[in-house]
C-alpha positions in Angstrom: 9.1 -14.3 -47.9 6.6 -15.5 -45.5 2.8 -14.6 -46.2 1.5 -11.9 -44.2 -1.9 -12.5 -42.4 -4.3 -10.4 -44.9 -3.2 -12.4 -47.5 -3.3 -15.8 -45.5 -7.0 -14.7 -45.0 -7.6 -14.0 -48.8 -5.9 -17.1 -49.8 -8.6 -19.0 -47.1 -11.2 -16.9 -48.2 -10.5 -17.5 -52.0 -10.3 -21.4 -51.6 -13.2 -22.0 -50.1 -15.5 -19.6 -52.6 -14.2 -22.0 -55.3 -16.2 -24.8 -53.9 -19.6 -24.5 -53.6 -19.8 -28.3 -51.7 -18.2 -28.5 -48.3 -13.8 -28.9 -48.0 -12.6 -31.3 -45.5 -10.3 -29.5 -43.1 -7.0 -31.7 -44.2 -7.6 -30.3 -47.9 -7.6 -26.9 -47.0 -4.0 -27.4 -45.3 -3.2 -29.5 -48.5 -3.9 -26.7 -51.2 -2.4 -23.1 -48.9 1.3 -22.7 -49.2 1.4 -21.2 -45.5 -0.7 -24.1 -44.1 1.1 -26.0 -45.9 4.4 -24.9 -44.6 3.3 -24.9 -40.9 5.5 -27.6 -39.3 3.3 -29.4 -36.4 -0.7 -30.0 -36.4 -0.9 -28.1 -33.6 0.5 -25.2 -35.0 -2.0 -25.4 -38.0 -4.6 -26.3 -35.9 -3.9 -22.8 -33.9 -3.2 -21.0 -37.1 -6.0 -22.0 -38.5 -8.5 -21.6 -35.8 -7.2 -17.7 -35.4 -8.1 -17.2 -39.4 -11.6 -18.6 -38.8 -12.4 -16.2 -35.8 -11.2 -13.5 -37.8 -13.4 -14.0 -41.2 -16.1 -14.9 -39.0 -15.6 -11.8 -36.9 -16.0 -9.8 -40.4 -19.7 -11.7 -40.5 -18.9 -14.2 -42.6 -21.1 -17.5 -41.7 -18.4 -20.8 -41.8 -20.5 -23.4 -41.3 -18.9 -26.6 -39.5 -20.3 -29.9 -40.8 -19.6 -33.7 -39.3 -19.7 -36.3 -42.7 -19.0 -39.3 -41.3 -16.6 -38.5 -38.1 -14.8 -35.6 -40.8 -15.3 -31.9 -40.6 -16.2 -30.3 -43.6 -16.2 -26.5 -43.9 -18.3 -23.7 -46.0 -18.9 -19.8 -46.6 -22.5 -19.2 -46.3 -22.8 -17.2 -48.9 -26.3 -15.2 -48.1 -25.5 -11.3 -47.3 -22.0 -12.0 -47.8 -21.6 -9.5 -50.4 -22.4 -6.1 -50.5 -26.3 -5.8 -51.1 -27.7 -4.6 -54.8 -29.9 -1.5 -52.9 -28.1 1.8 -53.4 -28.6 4.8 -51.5 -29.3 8.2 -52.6 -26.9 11.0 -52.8 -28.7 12.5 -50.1 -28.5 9.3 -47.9 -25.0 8.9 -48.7 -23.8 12.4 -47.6 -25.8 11.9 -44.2 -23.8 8.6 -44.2 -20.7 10.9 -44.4 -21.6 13.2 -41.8 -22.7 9.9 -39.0 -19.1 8.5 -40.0 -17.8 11.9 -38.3 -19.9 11.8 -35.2 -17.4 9.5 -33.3 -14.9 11.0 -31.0 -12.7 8.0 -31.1 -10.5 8.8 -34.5 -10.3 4.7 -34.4 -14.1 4.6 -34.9 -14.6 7.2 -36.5 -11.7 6.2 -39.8 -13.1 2.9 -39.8 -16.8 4.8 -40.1 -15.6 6.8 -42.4 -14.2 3.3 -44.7 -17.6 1.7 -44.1 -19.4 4.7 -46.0 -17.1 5.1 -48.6 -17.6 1.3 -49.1 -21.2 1.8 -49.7 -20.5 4.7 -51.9 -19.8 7.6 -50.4 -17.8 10.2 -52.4 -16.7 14.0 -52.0 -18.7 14.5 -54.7 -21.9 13.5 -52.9 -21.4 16.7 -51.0 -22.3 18.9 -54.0 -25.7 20.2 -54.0 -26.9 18.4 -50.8 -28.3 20.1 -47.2 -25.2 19.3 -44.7 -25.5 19.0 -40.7 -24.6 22.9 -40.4 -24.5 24.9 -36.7 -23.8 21.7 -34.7 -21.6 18.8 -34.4 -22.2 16.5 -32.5 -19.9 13.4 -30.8 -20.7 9.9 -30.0 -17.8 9.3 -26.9 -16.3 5.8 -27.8 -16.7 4.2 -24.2 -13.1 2.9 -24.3 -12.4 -0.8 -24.7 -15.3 -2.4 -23.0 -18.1 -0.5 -25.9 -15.7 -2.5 -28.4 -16.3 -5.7 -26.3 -20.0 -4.9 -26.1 -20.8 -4.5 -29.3 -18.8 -7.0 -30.2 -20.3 -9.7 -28.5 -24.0 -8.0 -29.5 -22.7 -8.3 -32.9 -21.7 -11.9 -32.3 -24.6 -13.0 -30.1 -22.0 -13.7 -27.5 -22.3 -13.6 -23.4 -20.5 -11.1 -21.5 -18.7 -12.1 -17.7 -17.9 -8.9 -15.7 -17.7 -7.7 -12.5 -20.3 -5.1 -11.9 -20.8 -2.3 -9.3 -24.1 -0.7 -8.3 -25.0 2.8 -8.3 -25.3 3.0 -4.2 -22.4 0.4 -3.7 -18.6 0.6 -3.7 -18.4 -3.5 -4.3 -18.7 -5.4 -7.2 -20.1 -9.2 -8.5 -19.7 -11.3 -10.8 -22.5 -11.2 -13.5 -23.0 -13.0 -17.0 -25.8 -11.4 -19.3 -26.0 -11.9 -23.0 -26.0 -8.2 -24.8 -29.7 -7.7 -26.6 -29.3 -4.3 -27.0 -27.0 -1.1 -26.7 -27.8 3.0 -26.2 -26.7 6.1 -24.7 -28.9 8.2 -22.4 -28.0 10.6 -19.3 -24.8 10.7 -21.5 -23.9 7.1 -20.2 -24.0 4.2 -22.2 -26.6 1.7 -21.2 -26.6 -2.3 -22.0 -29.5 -4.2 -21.6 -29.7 -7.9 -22.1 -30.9 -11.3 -20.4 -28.8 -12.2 -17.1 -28.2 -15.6 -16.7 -27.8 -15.5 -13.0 -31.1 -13.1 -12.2 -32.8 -15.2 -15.4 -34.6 -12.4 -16.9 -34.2 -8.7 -18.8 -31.7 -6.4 -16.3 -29.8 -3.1 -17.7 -26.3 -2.3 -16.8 -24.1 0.9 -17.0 -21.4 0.5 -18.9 -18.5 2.4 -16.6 -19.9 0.4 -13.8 -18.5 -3.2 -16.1 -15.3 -4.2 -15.1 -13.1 -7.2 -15.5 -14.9 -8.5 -19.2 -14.5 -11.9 -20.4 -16.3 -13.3 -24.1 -17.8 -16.3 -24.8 -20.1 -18.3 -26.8 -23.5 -18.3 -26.0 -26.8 -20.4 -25.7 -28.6 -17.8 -23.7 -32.0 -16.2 -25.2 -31.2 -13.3 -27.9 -33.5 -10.4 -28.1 -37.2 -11.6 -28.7 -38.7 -9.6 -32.1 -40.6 -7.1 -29.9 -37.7 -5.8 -27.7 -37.0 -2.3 -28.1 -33.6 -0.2 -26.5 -35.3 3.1 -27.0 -38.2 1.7 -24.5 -36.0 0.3 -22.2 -33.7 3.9 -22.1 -36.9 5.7 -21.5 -38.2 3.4 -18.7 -35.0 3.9 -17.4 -34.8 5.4 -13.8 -32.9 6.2 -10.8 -33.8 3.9 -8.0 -34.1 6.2 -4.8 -30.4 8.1 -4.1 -29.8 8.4 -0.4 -29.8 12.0 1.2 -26.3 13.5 2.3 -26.3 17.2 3.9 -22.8 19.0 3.2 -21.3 21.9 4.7 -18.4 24.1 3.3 -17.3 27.5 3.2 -18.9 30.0 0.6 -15.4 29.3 -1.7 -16.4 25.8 -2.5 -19.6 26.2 -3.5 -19.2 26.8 -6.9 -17.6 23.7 -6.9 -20.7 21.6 -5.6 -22.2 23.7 -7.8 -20.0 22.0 -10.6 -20.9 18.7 -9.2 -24.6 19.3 -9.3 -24.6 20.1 -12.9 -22.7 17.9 -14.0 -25.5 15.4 -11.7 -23.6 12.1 -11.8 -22.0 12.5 -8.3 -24.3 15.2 -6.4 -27.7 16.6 -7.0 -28.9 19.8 -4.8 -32.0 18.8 -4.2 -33.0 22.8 -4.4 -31.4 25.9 -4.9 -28.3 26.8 -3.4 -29.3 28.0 0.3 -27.9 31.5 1.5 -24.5 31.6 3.3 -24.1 31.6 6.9 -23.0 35.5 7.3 -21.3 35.1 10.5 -19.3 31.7 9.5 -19.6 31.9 6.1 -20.5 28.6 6.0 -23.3 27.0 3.2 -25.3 23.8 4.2 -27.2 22.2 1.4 -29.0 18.6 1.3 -28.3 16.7 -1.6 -29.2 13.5 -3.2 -26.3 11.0 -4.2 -27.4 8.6 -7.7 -23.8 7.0 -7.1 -21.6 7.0 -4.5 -18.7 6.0 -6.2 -18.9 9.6 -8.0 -19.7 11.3 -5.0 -16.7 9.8 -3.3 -14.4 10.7 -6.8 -16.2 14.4 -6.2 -15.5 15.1 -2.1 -11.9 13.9 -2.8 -11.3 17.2 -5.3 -12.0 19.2 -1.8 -10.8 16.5 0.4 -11.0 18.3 3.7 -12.5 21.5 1.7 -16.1 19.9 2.4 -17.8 18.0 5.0 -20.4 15.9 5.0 -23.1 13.4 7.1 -25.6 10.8 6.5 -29.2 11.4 8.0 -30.1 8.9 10.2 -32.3 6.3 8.3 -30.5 6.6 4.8 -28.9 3.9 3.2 -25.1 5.4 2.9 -22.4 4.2 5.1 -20.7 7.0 6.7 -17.7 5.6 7.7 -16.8 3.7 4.5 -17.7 6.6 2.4 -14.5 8.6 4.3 -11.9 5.8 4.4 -12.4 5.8 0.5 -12.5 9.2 0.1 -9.4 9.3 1.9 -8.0 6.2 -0.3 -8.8 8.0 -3.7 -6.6 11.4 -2.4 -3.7 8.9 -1.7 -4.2 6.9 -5.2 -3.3 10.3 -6.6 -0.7 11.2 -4.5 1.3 8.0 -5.4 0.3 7.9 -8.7 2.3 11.4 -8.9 5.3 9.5 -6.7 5.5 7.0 -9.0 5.2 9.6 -11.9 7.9 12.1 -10.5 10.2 8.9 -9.9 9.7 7.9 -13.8 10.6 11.4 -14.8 13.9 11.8 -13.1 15.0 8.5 -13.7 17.4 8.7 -16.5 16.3 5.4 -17.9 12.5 6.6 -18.6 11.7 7.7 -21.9 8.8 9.1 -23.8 8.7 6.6 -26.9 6.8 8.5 -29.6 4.3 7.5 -31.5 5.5 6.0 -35.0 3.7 8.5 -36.9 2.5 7.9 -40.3 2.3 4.2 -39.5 -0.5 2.0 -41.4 -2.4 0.4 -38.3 -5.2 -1.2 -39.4 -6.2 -4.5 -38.2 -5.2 -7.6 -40.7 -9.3 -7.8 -41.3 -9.8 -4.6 -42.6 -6.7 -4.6 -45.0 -8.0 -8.2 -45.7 -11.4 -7.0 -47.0 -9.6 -3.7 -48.8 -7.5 -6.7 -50.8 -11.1 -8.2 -51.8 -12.4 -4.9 -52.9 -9.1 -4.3 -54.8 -9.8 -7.6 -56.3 -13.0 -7.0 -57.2 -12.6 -3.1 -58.5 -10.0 -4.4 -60.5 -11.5 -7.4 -62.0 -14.4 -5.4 -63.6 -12.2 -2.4 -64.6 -9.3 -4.5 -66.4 -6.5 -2.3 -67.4 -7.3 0.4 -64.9 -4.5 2.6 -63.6 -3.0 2.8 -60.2 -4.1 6.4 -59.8 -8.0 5.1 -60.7 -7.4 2.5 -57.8 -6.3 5.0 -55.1 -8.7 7.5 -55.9 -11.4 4.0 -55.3 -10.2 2.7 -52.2 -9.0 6.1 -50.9 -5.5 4.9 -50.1 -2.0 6.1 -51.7 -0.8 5.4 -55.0 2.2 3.2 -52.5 -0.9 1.5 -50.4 -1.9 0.4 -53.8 1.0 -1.1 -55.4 1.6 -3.1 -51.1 -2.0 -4.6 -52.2 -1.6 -5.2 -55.6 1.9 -6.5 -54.3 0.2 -9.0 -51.7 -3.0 -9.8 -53.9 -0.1 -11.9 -56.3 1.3 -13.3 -53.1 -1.9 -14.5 -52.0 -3.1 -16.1 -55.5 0.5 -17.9 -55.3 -0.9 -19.4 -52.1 -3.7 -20.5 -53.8 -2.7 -24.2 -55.7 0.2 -22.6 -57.5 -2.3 -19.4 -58.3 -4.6 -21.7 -60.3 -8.0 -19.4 -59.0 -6.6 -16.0 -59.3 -3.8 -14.2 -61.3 -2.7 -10.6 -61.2 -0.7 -8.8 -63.9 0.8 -5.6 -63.4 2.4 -3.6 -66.6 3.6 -0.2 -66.0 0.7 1.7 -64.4 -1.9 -0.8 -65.3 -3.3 -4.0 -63.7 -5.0 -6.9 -64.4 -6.8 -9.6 -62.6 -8.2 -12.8 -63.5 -10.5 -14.5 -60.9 -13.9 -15.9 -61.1 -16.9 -14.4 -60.1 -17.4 -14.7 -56.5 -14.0 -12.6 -56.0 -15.3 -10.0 -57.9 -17.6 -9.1 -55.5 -17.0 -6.9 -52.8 -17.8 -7.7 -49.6 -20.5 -6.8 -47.2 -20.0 -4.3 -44.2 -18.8 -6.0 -40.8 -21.3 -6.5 -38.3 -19.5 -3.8 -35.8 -19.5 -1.4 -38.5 -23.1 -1.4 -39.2 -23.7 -1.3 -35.4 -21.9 2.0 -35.1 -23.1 3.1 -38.6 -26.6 2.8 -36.6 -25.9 3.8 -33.5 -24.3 7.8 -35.5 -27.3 7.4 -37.6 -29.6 7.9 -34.5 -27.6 10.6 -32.9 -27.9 12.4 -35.8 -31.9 11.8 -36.2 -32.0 13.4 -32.4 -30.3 16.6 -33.0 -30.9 17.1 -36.8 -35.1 16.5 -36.9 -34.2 17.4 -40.8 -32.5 14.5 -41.2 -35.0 12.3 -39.8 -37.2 10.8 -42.5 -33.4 9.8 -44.2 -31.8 8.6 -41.3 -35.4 6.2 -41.2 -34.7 4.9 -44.4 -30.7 4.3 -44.5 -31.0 2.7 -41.3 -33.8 0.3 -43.2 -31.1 -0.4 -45.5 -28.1 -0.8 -43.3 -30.0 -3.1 -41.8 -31.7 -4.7 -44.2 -28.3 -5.9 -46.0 -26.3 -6.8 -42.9 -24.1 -9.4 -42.4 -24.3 -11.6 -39.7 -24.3 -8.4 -37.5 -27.9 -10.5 -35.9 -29.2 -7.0 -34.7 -31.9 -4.3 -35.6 -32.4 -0.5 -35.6 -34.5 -1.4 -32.2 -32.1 -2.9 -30.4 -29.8 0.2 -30.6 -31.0 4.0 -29.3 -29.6 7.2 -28.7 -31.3 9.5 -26.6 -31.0 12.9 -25.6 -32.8 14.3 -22.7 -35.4 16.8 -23.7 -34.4 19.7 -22.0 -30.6 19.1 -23.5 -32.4 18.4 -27.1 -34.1 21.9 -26.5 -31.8 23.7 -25.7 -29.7 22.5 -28.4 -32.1 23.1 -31.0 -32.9 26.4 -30.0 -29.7 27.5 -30.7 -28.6 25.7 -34.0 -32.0 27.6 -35.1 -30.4 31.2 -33.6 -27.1 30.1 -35.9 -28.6 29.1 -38.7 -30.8 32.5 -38.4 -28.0 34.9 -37.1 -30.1 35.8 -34.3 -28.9 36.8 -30.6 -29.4 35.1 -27.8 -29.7 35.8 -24.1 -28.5 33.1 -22.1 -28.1 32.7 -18.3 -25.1 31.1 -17.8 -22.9 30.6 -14.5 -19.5 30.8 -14.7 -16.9 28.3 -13.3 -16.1 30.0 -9.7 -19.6 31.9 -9.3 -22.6 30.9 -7.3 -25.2 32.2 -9.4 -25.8 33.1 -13.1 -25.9 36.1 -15.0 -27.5 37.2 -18.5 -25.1 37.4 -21.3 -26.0 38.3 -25.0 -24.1 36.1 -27.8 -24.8 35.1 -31.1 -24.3 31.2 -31.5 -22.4 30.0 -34.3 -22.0 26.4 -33.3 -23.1 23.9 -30.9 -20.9 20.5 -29.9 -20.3 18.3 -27.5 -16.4 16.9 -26.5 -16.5 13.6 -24.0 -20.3 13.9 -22.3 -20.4 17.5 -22.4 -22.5 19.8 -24.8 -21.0 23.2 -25.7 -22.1 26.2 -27.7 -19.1 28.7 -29.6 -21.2 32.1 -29.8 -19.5 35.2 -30.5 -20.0 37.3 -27.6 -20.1 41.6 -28.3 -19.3 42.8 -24.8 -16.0 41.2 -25.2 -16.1 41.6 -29.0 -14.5 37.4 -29.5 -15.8 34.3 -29.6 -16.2 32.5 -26.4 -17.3 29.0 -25.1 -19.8 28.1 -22.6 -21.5 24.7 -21.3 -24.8 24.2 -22.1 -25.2 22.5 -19.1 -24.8 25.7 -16.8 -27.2 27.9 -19.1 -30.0 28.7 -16.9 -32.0 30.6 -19.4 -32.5 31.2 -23.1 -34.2 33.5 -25.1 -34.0 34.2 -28.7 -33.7 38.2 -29.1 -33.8 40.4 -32.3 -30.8 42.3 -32.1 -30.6 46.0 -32.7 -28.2 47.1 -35.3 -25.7 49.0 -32.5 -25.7 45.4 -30.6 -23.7 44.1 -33.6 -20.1 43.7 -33.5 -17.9 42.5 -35.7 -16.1 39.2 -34.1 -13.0 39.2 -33.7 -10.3 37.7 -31.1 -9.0 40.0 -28.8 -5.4 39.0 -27.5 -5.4 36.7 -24.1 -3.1 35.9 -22.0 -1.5 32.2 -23.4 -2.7 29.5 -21.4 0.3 27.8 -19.6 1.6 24.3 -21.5 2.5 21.4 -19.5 2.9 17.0 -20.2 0.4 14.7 -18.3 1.0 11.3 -18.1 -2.6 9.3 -18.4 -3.1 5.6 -18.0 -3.4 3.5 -21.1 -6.7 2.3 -19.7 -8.6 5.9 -19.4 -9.0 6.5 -22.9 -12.4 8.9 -22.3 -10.0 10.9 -19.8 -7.1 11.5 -22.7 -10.1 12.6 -25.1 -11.3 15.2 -22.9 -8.0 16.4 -21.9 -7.5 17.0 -25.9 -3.6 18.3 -26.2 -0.7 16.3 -28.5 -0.2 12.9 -27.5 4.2 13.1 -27.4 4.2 9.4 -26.9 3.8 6.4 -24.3 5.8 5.8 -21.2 6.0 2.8 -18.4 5.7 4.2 -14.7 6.7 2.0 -11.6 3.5 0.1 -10.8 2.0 0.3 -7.2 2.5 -1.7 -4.6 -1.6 -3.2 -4.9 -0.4 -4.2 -8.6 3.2 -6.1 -7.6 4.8 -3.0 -8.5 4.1 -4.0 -12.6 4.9 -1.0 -14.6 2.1 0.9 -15.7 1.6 2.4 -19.4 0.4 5.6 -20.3 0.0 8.4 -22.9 2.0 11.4 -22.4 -0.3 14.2 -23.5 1.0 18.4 -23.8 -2.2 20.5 -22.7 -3.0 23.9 -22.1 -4.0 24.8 -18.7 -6.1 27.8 -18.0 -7.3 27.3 -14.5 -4.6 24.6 -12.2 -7.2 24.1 -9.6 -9.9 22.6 -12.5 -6.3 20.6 -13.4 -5.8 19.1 -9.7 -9.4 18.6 -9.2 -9.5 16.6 -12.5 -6.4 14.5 -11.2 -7.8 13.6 -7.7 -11.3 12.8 -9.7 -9.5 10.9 -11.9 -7.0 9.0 -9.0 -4.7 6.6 -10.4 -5.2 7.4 -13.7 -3.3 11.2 -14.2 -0.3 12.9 -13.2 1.7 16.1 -14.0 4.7 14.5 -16.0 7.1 16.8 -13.9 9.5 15.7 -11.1 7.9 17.6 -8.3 4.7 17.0 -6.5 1.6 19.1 -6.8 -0.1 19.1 -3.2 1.4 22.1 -2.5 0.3 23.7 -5.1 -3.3 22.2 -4.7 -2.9 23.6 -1.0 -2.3 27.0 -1.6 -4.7 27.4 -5.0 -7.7 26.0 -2.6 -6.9 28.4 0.1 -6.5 31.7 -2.2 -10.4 30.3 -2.7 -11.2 30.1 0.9 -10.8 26.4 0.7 -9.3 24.5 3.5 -7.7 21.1 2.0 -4.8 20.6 4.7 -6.4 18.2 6.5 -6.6 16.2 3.6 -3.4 13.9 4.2 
């Protein structure tokens, strides 16, 4: 049967570990069975080349040496294995709870396998203070925060295209990464541009088109700090726009300005017009991309102009405002088309399917080796309960552990011995040691770590410490705690603490919160039993005694807080009362808006191709089909013209009608709009 990748690795991995001098490239081929086998040079040398990249990926240091016109090859073996500092129980259930903090369910399992490799347990959560009242989430940034920390991890440049905040253009840029945060709920890259030769710092959803590569640019000097540069960062001067629209959009621009990435009023709401009912308001614009992706939810609904002097082109603001309405509109086509064409089909997801990478079940084989070989005899139920896998997983690694010492020389370095429900190893040493954390698990290890320091101060003199010793023992990860930051703006980290106190007190709160679809903000009593945040949005679940349930409201659109002492009468017992059920419907999202199909939430029922758009040659486009619930359709065809070219009602009939005619039951006006 032909060796599978994980155990190709091991069997590399293995061979070179039993020689402490340098192996010439020719006698590695010579001594693995599935080099060995590979027909043509070029095949090996391809093969070969891909199993480097891998183990080298996982940190490990292969050093490339010229004797005599020959390369030889070596495992550096300093920080290759996991370190000899331990942490505390205390540290390791804070470990536990940072594994959590990432939305991404990718991240956040292979978190969670990074802690339990350093010896996190259930039991460490016996007798220790847990993060209680508040859960926070660290949003994965889709595929280009993989390629970023990647290449931080790596020391690698980055090529991208790049668009800035008053510009709806993009150029080229190459930059090597020195260090990575999150602030303004974006993340933030900062590193040394080869082009601008010096320190610049981009916004990561304004990267596109990313390309990896080595690098001789200058890495991070020893005094360069992310948290400094996220604090010194600051909005270069956003051009003024006055808008105009009826008193039934406001509360939408009022969405806009909280939410402060498209719009900002630059002061309080004004008073409507009483004859025309008509609300002017001058706001400022930090990124006219957004503010275009915001005017096209209203498209006709709200006008706008540029004062003379500012630097905002009119003109090309409108022809892409009216480009983004029509991205949506035959992103729908193209959906509805999919939909009643007999030969589209929702492929579900193969669930229960083991999808990890070849390199993580490659290091779970060497930790299987190395539990093993200093626990000889031990049963398969001992080894699950270790790696946290099923007794099954176990007997597939115990299964391809033989196959890869049978790769090995005929097996001569390792041998495993299975009888009934125990299993032996024999190795020498240097396999029986497990290996050390990848560098892009230690990077998100630290960059949860901090999050939690921010909105946990109780957790602040351990999350100093573990992140001491993460770093401390990486491997090859080349980074510190410095170069990585979260940061939460005050007034969010307030507010925030202020009411995890309330929770963990019991107390009542008054809040003044504005509603989706009001102007202004009224006082509402709740008691707060948690905070969280979903995407780039903070929340707080309090249960509310007018309406006797629990309810959900954004922090961002709390006006006010004040921590009350409640009278006993103000106490009622939560409870849920019976709602109306939110309608169900399938969107289809785009493979490539990952952030989008995390806030949306829902089941994911499986991928499906649509027919691509003309701009793209008409190749078919992938996406998740996801069932939601739907409370408010407006919010749901705001979110899809926001979002253009990325989401669609999976249904065969447009929606613009019904976009029409749930703007105008709000005094909105959107028929001009195509």
């Amino acid at each position: 049967m032909p060796v599978k990748v994980p155990e190709r690795l091991f069997a590399l991995y293995g061979f070179m570990l039993s020689h402490e001098r340098p192996v010439p490239r020719q006698r590695i081929r010579d001594s693995i069975d599935a080099y060995r086998s590979i027909g043509s040079d070029s095949a090996f040398e391809r093969t070969f080349e891909r199993d480097k990249a891998a183990l080298r990926h996982l940190g490990m240091k292969i050093a490339a040496i010229q004797d005599y016109g020959e390369t030889l090859y070596r495992i550096e073996r300093e920080n290759l294995w996991l370190g000899r500092e331990e942490f505390t129980p205390a540290e390791r259930l804070t470990l536990g709870i940072a594994a959590r903090l990432w939305s991404d369910p990718n991240y956040a399992n292979d978190a969670e396998r990074a802690v339990r490799r350093l010896g996190y347990g259930e039991q460490d959560a016996d007798g220790a203070v847990a993060l209680t009242h508040v859960t926070p989430r660290l949003s994965g940034g889709g595929g280009h925060l993989e390629t970023i920390l990647g290449a931080l991890a790596h020391g690698s440049e980055v090529s991208f295209s790049y668009r800035s905040a008053h510009s709806l253009d993009t150029s080229r840029r190459r930059f090597r990464p020195w260090g990575v945060g999150q602030r303004f709920d974006h993340w933030y890259v900062s590193g040394w541009d080869a082009d601008r030769q010096a320190l610049r710092n981009f916004r990561l959803s304004r990267m596109t088109s990313m390309s990896v590569r080595e690098s001789s640019l200058p890495g991070a000097p020893e005094d360069f700090s992310m948290q400094s540069v996220l604090e010194g960062i600051s909005e270069s001067p956003a051009p003024e726009v006055v808008l105009r629209c009826t008193v039934g959009a406001a509360p939408v621009v009022l969405d806009w300005s909280e939410s402060g990435t498209g719009l900002r009023l630059q002061e309080a709401f004004p008073e409507t017009d009483s004859v025309t009912r008509i609300v002017e308001a001058a706001v400022d614009v930090p990124d006219v991309l957004e503010f275009v992706r915001c005017l096209a939810e209203l498209g006709s609904g709200v006008e706008f102009s540029v004062p003379e002097g500012q630097e905002l082109d009119e003109d090309s603001v409108r022809r892409e405002v009216d480009r983004t309405i029509q991205r949506a509109i035959d992103l729908q086509g193209r959906v509805s088309a999919a939909v009643t064409d007999r030969d589209t089909e929702i492929i579900e997801p193969k669930r229960g399917r083991n999808r990890e990478s070849n390199d993580r079940r490659f290091v779970r084989l060497v930790d299987l080796a190395s539990y093993v070989g200093s626990n000889p005899g031990c049963a398969i139920r001992d080894i699950s309960r270790h790696l946290h896998v099923s007794a099954a997983q176990v007997r597939q690694d115990i299964d391809a552990l033989a196959n890869a010492s049978d790769e090995i020389l005929g097996g001569a370095y390792l041998r495993v011995t299975a009888y009934d429900d125990e299993v032996f190893v024999e190795l020498p040493e240097e396999l029986g040691r497990a290996l050390n954390l990848a560098p892009d698990q230690t990077i998100r290890l630290l960059l949860a770590i901090q999050l939690l320091g921010q909105v946990s101060p109780d957790h602040a003199r351990t999350v100093e410490e573990i992140s001491r010793k993460l770093v401390s023992g990486a491997n090859g990860a080349g980074v510190s705690s410095d170069q990585l930051s979260i940061r939460l703006e005050p007034q969010i980290a307030k507010t925030v603490d202020a009411l995890r106190a309330a929770a963990d007190s019991g107390r009542m709160v008054e809040i003044d919160y504005r509603s989706r679809g009001q102007t202004a903000p009224s006082e509402r009593r709740v008691r707060p039993h948690d905070v969280y945040s979903r995407g780039n949005t903070w929340y707080l679940e309090a249960e509310s005694p007018a309406h006797a349930e629990i309810r959900t409201y954004r922090i961002e659109a709390i006006r006010g807080l004040r921590v009350v002492e409640a009278a006993e009468d103000d106490v009622v017992p939560a409870q849920r009362e019976s709602r109306p059920e939110p309608a169900r419907t399938l969107v289809w999202v785009a493979a490539d808006a990952e952030p989008l199909a995390e806030v949306l939430g829902g089941e994911i029922l499986g991928h499906a191709d649509v027919p691509g758009s003309a701009d793209d040659g008409e190749t078919p486009q992938s996406g998740l089909v996801i069932e939601i619930d739907v409370i408010d359709w407006f919010s749901l065809y705001r979110l899809m013209l926001h979002h253009a070219g990325s989401m669609a009602l999976w249904r065969a009939r447009p929606w613009t009608t019904q976009w029409y005619e749930s703007a105008k039951a709000r005094g909105i006006d959107v028929a001009g709009s195509w």
